[in-house]
KOLGU-375989 format. One line per 8 residues: for each residue x, y, z of C-alpha. Coordinates in Angstrom, 2 decimals. Example, Ala and Ser with C-alpha at 12.3 -4.5 7.8 and 13.67 -1.06 7.14 Angstrom:
<recs>
12.30:-4.50:7.80 ~ 13.67:-1.06:7.14
</recs>
This chain:
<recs>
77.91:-37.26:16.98 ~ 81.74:-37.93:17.76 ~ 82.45:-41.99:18.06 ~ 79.90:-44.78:17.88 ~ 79.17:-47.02:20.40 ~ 80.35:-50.42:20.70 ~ 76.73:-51.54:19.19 ~ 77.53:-49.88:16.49
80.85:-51.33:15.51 ~ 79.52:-54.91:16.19 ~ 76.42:-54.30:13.81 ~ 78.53:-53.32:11.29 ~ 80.84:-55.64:11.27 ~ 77.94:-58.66:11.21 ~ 76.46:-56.89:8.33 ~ 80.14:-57.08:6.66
80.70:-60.58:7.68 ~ 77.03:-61.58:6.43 ~ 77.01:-60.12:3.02 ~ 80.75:-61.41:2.32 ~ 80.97:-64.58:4.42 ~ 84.14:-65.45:6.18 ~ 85.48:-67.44:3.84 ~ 85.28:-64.99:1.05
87.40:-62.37:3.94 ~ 89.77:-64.91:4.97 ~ 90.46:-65.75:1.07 ~ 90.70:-62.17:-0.13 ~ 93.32:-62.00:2.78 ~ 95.34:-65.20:1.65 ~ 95.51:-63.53:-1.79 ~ 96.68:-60.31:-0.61
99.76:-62.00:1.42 ~ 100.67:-64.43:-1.78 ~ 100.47:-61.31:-3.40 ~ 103.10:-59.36:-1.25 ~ 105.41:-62.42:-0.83 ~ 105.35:-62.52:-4.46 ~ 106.43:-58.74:-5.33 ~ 109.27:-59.55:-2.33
110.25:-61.92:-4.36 ~ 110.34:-60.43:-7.40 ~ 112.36:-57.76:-6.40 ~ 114.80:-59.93:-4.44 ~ 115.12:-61.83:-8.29 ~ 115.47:-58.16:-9.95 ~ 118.42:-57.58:-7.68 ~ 120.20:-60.33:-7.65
119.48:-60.18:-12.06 ~ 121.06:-57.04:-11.56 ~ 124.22:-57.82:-9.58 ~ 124.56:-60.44:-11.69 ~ 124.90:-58.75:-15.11 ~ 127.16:-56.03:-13.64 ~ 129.43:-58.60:-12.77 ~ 129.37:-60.14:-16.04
130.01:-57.26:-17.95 ~ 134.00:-56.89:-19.08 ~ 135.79:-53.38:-18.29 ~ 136.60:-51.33:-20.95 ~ 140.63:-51.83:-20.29 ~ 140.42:-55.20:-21.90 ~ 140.43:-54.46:-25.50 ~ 143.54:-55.88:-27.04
146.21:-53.48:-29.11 ~ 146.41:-49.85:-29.05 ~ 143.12:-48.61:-28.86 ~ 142.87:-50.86:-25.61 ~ 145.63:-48.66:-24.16 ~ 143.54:-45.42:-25.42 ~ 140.35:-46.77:-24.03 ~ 142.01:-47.14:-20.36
143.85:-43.85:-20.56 ~ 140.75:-42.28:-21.82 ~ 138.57:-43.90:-18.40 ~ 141.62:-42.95:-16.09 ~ 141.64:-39.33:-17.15 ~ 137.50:-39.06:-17.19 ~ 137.50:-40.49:-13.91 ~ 140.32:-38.03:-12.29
138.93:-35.59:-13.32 ~ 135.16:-36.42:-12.45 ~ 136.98:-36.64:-9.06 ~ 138.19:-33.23:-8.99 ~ 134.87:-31.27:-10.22 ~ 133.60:-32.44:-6.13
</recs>
C-alpha cells in the first residue's frame, strides 16, 4: 500500500492522455485561463463601474433654498454624532 511506483503514475497518465488526446487537455486548459482572465476582468470593470457612479452622485448639501440648509445640518449632526457612539 502507501505510494505507487513511478510505473504506476506513467500508466496512468498514458491512459489519461489516450482516452482524451492532447489536444482535447491542452484546449480544456486554454479555456480555463480565458476563463480566469475574463472574471479578472470583469471585476476590474465592476470596480471601476463602481468608483465611477460614486463619483457621479451629487451630495446631499446641494439642494437649493431652505431645506438645502436643513438637509446639510441634518448630515453634519448625524455624522457627529455617529462619530461619538465609537
Amino acid at each position: 500500500m502507501g505510494t505507487f511506483s513511478i510505473w504506476h503514475w506513467l500508466v496512468v497518465l498514458l491512459v489519461i492522455l489516450l482516452l482524451f488526446g492532447s489536444g482535447k487537455i491542452s484546449g480544456l486548459m486554454g479555456d480555463l485561463a480565458k476563463g480566469i482572465k475574463s472574471f479578472r476582468q470583469n471585476i476590474k470593470d465592476d470596480k471601476d463601474e463602481t468608483q465611477a457612479a460614486e463619483a457621479d452622485q451629487k451630495p446631499a448639501g446641494t439642494l437649493l433654498g431652505p431645506e438645502g440648509a436643513r438637509e446639510t445640518a441634518r448630515t453634519g449632526e448625524h455624522a457627529s454624532s455617529s462619530g461619538s457612539r465609537g
